[in-house]
DRENDO-1510 file (C-alpha; in Angstrom, 1 decimal, always signed):
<recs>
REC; n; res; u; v; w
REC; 1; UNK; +7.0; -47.6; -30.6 .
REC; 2; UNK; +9.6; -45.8; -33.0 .
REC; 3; UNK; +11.9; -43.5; -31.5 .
REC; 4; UNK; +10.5; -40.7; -33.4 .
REC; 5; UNK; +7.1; -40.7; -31.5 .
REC; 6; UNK; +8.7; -41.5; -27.9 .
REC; 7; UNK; +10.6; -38.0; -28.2 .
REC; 8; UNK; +7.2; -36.4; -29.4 .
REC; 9; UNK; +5.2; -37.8; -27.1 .
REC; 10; UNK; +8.3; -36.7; -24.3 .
REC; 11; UNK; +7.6; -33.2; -25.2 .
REC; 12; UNK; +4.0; -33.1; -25.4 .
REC; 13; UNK; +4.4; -34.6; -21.7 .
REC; 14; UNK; +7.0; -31.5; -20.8 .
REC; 15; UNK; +5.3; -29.0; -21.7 .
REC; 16; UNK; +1.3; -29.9; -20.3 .
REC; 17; UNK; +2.9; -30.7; -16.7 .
REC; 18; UNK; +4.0; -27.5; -16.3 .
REC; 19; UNK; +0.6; -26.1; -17.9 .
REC; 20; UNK; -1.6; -28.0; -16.1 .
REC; 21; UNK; +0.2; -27.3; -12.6 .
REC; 22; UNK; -0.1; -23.3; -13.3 .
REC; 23; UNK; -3.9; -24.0; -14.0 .
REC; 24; UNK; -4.3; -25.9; -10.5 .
REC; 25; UNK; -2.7; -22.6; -8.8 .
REC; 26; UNK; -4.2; -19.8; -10.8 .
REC; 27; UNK; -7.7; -21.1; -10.9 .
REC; 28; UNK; -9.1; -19.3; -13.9 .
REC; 29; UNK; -12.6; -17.4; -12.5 .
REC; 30; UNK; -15.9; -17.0; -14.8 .
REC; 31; UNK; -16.1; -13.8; -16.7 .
REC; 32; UNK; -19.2; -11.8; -14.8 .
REC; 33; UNK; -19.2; -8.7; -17.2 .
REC; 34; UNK; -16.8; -7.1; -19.4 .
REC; 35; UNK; -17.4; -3.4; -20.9 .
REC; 36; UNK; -15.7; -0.8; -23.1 .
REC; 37; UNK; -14.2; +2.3; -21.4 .
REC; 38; UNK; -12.5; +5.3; -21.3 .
REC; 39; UNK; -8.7; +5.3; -21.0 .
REC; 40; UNK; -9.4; +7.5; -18.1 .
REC; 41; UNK; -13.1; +6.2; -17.2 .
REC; 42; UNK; -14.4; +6.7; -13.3 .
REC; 43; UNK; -15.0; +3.5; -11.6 .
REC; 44; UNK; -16.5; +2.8; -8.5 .
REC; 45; UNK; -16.5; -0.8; -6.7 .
REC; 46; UNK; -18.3; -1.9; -3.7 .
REC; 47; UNK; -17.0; -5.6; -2.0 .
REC; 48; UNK; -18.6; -6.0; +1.3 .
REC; 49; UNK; -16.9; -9.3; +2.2 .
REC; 50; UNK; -14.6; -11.8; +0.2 .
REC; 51; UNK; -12.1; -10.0; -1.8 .
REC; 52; UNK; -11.6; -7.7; -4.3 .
REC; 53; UNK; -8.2; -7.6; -7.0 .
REC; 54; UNK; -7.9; -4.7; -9.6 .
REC; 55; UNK; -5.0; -5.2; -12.1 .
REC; 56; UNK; -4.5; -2.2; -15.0 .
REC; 57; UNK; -3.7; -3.5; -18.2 .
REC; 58; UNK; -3.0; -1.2; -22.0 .
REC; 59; UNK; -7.1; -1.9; -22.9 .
REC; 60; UNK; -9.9; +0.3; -22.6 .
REC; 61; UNK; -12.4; -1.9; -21.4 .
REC; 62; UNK; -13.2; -3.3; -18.0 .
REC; 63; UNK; -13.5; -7.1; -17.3 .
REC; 64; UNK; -15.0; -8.6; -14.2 .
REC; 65; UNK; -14.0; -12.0; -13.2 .
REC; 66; UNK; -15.4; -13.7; -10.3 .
REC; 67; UNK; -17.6; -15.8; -8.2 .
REC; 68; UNK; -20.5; -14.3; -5.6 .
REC; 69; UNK; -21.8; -15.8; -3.5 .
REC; 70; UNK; -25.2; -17.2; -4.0 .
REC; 71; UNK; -27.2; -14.6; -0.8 .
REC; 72; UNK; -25.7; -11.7; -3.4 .
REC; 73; UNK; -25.9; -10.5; -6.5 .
REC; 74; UNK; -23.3; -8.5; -9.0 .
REC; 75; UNK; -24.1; -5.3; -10.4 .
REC; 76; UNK; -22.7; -3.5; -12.8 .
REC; 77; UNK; -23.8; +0.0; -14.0 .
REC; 78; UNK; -23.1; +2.7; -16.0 .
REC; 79; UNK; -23.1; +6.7; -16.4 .
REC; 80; UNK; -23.0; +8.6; -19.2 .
REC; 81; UNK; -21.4; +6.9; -22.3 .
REC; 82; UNK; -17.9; +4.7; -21.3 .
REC; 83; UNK; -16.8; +7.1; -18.7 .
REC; 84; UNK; -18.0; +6.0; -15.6 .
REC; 85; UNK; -19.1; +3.2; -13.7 .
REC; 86; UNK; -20.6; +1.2; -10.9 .
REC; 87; UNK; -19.5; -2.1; -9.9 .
REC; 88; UNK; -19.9; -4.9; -6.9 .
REC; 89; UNK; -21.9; -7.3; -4.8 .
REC; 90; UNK; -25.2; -6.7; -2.8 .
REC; 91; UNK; -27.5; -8.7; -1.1 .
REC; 92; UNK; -30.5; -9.9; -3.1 .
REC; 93; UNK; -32.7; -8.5; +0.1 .
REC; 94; UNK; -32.1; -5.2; +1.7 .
REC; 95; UNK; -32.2; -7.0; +5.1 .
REC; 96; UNK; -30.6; -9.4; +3.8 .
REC; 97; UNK; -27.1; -11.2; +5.1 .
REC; 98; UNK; -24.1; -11.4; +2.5 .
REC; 99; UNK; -21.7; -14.1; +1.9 .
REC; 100; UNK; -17.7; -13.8; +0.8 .
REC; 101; UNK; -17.6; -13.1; -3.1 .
REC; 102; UNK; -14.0; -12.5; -4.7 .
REC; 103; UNK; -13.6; -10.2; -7.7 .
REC; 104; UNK; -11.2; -9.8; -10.3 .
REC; 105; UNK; -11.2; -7.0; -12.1 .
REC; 106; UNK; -8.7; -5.4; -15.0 .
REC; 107; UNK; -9.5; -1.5; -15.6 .
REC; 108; UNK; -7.7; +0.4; -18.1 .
REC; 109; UNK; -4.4; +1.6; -16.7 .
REC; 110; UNK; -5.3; +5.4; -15.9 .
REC; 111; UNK; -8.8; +4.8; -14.9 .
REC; 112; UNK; -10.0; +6.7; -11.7 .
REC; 113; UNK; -11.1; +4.4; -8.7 .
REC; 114; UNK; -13.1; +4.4; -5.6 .
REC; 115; UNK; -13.0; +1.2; -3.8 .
REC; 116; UNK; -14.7; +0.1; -0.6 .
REC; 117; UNK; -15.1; -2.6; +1.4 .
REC; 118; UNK; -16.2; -3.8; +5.0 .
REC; 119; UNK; -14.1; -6.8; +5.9 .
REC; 120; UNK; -13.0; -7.6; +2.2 .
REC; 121; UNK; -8.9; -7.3; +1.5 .
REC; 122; UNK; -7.9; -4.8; -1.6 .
REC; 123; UNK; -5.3; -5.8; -3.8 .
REC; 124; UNK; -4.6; -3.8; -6.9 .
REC; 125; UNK; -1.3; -3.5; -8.9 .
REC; 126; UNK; -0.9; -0.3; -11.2 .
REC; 127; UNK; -3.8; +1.4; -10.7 .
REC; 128; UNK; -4.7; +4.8; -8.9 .
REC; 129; UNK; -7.7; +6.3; -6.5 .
REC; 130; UNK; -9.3; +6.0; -3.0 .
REC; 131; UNK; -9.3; +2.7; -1.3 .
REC; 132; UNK; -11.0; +2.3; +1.8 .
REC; 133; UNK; -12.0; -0.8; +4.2 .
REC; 134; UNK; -12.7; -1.0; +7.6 .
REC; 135; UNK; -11.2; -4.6; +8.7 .
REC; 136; UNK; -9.5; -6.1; +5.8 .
REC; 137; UNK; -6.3; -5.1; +4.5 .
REC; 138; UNK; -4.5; -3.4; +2.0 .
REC; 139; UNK; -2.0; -3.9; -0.1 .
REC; 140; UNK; -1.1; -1.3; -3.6 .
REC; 141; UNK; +1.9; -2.2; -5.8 .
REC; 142; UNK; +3.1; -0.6; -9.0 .
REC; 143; UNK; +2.9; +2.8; -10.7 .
REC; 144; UNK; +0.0; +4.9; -10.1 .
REC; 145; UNK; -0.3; +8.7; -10.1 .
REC; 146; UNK; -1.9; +9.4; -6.8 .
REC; 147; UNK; -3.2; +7.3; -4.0 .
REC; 148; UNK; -4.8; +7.3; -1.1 .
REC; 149; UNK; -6.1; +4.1; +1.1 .
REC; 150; UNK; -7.4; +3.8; +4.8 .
REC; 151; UNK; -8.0; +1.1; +6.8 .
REC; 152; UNK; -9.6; +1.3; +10.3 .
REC; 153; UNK; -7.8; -2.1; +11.6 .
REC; 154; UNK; -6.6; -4.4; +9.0 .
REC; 155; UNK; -3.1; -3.7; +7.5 .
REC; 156; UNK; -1.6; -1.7; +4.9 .
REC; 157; UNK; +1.2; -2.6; +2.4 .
REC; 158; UNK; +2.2; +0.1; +0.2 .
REC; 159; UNK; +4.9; -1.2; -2.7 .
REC; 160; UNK; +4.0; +1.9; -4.8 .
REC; 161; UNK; +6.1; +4.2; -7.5 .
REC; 162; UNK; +3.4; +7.2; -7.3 .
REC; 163; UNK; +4.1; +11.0; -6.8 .
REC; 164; UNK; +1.4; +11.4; -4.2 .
REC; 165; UNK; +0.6; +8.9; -1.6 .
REC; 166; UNK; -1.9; +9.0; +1.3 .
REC; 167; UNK; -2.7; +6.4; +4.0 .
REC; 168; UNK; -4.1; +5.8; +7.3 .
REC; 169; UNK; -5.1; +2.9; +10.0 .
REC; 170; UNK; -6.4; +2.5; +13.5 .
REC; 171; UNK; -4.5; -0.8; +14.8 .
REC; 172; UNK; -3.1; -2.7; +11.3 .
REC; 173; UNK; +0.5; -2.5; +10.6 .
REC; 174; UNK; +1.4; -0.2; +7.9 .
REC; 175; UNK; +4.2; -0.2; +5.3 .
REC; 176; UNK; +5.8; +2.7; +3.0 .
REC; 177; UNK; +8.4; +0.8; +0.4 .
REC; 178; UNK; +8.7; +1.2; -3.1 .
REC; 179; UNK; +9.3; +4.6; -4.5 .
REC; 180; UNK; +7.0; +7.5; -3.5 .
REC; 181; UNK; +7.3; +10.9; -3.8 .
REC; 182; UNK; +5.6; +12.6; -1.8 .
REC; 183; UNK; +4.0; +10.6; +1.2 .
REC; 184; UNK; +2.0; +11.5; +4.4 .
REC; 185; UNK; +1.3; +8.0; +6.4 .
REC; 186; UNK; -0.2; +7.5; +9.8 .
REC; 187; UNK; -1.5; +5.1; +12.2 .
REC; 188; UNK; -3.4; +5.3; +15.6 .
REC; 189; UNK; -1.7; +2.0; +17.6 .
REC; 190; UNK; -0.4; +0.4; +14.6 .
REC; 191; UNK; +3.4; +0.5; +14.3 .
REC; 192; UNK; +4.8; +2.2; +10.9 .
REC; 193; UNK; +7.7; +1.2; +8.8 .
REC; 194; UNK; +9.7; +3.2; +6.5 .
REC; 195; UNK; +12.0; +1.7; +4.3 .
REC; 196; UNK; +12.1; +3.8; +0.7 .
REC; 197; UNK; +15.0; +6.1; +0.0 .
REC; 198; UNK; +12.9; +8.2; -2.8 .
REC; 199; UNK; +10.9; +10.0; -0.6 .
REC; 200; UNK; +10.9; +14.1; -1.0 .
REC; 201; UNK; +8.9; +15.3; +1.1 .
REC; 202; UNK; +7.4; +12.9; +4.2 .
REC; 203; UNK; +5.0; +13.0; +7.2 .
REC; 204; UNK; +4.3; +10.3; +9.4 .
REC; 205; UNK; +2.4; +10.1; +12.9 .
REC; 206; UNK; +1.1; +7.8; +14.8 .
REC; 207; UNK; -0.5; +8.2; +18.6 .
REC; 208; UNK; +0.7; +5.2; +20.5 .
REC; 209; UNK; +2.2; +2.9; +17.5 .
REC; 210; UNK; +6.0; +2.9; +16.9 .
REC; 211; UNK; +7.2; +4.2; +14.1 .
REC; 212; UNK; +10.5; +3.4; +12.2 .
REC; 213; UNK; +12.6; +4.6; +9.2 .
REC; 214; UNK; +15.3; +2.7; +7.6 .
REC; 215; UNK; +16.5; +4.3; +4.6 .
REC; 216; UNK; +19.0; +6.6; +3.2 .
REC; 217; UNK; +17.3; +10.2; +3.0 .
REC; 218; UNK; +16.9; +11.8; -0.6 .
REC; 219; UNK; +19.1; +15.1; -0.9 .
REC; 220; UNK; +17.0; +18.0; -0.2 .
REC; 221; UNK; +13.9; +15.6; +1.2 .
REC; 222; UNK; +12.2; +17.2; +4.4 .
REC; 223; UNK; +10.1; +14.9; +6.9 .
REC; 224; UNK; +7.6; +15.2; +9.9 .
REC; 225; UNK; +8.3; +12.2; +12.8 .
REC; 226; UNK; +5.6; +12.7; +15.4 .
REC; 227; UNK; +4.5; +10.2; +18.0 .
REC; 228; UNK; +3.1; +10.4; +21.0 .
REC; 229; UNK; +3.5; +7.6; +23.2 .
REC; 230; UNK; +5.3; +5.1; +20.4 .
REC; 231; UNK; +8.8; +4.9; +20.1 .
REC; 232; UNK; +10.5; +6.2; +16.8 .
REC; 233; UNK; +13.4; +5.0; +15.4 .
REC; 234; UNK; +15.7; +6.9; +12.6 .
REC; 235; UNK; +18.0; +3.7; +11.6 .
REC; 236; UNK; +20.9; +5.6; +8.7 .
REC; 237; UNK; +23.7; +4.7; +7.3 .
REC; 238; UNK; +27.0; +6.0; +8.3 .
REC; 239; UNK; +27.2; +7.5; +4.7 .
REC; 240; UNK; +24.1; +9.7; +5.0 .
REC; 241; UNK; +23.6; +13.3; +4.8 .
REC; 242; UNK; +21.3; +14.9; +7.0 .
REC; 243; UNK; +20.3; +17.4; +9.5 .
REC; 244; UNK; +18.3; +15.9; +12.5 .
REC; 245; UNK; +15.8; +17.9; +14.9 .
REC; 246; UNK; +15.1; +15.6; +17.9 .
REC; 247; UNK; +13.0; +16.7; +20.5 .
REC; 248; UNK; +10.8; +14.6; +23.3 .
REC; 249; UNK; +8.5; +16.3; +26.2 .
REC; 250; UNK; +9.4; +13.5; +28.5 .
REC; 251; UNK; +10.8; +10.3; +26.9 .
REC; 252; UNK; +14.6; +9.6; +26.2 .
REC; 253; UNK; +16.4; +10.6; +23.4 .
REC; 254; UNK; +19.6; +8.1; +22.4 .
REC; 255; UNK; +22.2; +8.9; +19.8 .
REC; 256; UNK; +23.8; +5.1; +18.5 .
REC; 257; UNK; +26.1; +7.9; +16.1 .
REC; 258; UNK; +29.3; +8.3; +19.0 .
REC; 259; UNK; +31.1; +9.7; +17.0 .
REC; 260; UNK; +28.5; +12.4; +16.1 .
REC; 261; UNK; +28.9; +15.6; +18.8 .
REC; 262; UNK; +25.2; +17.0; +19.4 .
REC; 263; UNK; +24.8; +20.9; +18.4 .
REC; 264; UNK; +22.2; +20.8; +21.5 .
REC; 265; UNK; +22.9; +19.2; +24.4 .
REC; 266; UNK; +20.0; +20.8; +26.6 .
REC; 267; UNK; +17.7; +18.0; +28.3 .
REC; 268; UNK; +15.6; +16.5; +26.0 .
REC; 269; UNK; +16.5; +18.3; +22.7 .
REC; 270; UNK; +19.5; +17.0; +20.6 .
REC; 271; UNK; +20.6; +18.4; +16.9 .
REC; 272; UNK; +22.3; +16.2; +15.1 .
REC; 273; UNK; +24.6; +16.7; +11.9 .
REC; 274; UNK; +25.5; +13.7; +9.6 .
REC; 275; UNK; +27.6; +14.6; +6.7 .
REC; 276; UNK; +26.8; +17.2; +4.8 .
REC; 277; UNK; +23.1; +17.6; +6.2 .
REC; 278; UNK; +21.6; +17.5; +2.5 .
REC; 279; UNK; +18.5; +16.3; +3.7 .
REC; 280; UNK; +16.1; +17.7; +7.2 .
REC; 281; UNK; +14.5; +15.2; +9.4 .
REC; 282; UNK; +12.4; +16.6; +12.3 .
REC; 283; UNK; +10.9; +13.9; +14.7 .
REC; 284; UNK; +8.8; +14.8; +17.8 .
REC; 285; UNK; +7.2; +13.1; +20.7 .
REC; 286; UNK; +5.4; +13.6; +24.2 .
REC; 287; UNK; +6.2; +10.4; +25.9 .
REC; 288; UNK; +7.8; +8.5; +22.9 .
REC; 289; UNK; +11.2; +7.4; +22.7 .
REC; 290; UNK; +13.4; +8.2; +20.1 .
REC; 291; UNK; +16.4; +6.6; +18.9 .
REC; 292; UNK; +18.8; +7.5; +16.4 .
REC; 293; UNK; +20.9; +4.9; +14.7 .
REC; 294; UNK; +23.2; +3.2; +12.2 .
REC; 295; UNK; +22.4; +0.7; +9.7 .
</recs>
C-alpha cells in the first residue's frame, strides 16, 4: 500500500468514527408528516403517553418525526388554509388502551402552541404557548414571547428568555432560570427555586413547598414571596440593593445580614435595607419560615 492511500484511507477512518458514533446517539426517527405553514400558524398537539419534543427552526412548515406505538394511530389535521393545525396520537379504538409513542416535531419559530399530555414529558426549545400534563414533566428553554406550562405532579424546568412567563404544579419541583421578565410561578408541595437576576416583576407561592431565591434583584424589580407552611429563603449578595418586607403569622424570621439593623423590630415583622434598596421584595408566610441570607 503506497503512502498516499494509507493517509486517505486514515482520514476517511477520522472522519466516519465520529459520524457514525453521533448516529448511534441521535437515532434519526421516520418522518410521519411534514406540512407548509404559517410563520405564525396555531398548532395544537395531543401526546397521551411517551414523549413529545418541539424544536422552532427559520421554516414555515411543520415536520413530524416519530414512532407510535402500534395500539395508536397519528393524526394530523388541518383548519383553514396553513394556519392552523391538529396534531398527535390516539387509540385506534375509543375504548381502546394506548401505548408510549415519542414525537418530534419542528414548527416554525413564532407559531402558536397548545400542548397536552397525560403522563408524556414536554420538551420544546424556542417556541411559545400553553403546555400542560398531568404527571410528566416539563422542561422549556430558549426565546419565546409568552409562556405558560402546568403540571399537576411531574416537574418543571424553565431555562426561558421570554417577557411573560406562567407556571404551576401540585408536588414536582419547579425551576425559574434563564432570563424572564415578567414571571408568576407556584407550586402546591413542590419546592421552588429562583435563580435568574432578570426578573422585573415576580410572584411566587407555594402552600406547603419551600421556596428559595438566589439571585441578585434587577433595579426597580418588585416581587410577591408567599408561603404558607414552606420555608422561604431570600439568599443575596452582600452587593445587592434592595428593600425587604418580612413578615410571618407564626414562624421565625432570621436575618444571616448582622451587619444589617432592622427598621422593625416588632415580633414577627422585620424591614430590612440593603444598599440602596433599588429593588422591593415582599415575602409572607403563616407558618413558614423565612430566612434572609448572603450568598
Amino acid at each position: 500500500m503506497t503512502l498516499r492511500r494509507l493517509l486517505t484511507l486514515i482520514s476517511i477512518t477520522a472522519v466516519a468514527l465520529p459520524c457514525a458514533a453521533a448516529a448511534q446517539r441521535t437515532p434519526t426517527l421516520p418522518v410521519l408528516r411534514a406540512r407548509a405553514a404559517t410563520p405564525d400558524a396555531g398548532i395544537k398537539v395531543f401526546v397521551a403517553t411517551g414523549s413529545v419534543r418541539l424544536i422552532a427552526w427559520d421554516r414555515d412548515s411543520i415536520v413530524v418525526r416519530g414512532r407510535v406505538a402500534a395500539s395508536d394511530r397519528f393524526f394530523f389535521a388541518h383548519g383553514t388554509g396553513k394556519s392552523s393545525y391538529k396534531l398527535g396520537v390516539e387509540p385506534r379504538r375509543i375504548d381502546g388502551p394506548q401505548g408510549p409513542s415519542d414525537l418530534v416535531i419542528n414548527v416554525p419559530r413564532r407559531a402558536r402552541l397548545s400542548v397536552k399530555a397525560v403522563d408524556a414529558p414536554i420538551t420544546a426549545e424556542g417556541v411559545g404557548g400553553w403546555f400542560y400534563t398531568v404527571s410528566g414533566a416539563i422542561r422549556l428553554s430558549g426565546a419565546a414571547e409568552d409562556v405558560e406550562a402546568e403540571s399537576i405532579s411531574g416537574d418543571v424546568d424553565l431555562d426561558l428568555a421570554s417577557m411573560v412567563l406562567k407556571a404551576r404544579t401540585g408536588r414536582g419541583h419547579m425551576v425559574v432560570r434563564g432570563s424572564p421578565q415578567d414571571v408568576d410561578a407556584s407550586t402546591i408541595g413542590g419546592p421552588l427555586d429562583i435563580a435568574t437576576s432578570t426578573i422585573l416583576r415576580g410572584r411566587f407561592g407555594s402552600v406547603t413547598g419551600n421556596i428559595r431565591y438566589a439571585a441578585t434583584p434587577a433595579a426597580g424589580s418588585v416581587f410577591e414571596f408567599s408561603d404558607h407552611a414552606g420555608t422561604v429563603d431570600i439568599v443575596l449578595p452582600r452587593s445587592a440593593s434592595s428593600r425587604l418586607e418580612l413578615s410571618s403569622v407564626s414562624g421565625a424570621i432570621a436575618n444571616g445580614f448582622s451587619q444589617v439593623r432592622p427598621a422593625s423590630t416588632a415580633a414577627r415583622t422585620l424591614t430590612v435595607r440593603i444598599g440602596a434598596g433599588d429593588a422591593h421584595m415582599t415575602v409572607r408566610t403563616f407558618k413558614g419560615g423565612i430566612r434572609l441570607l448572603p450568598q
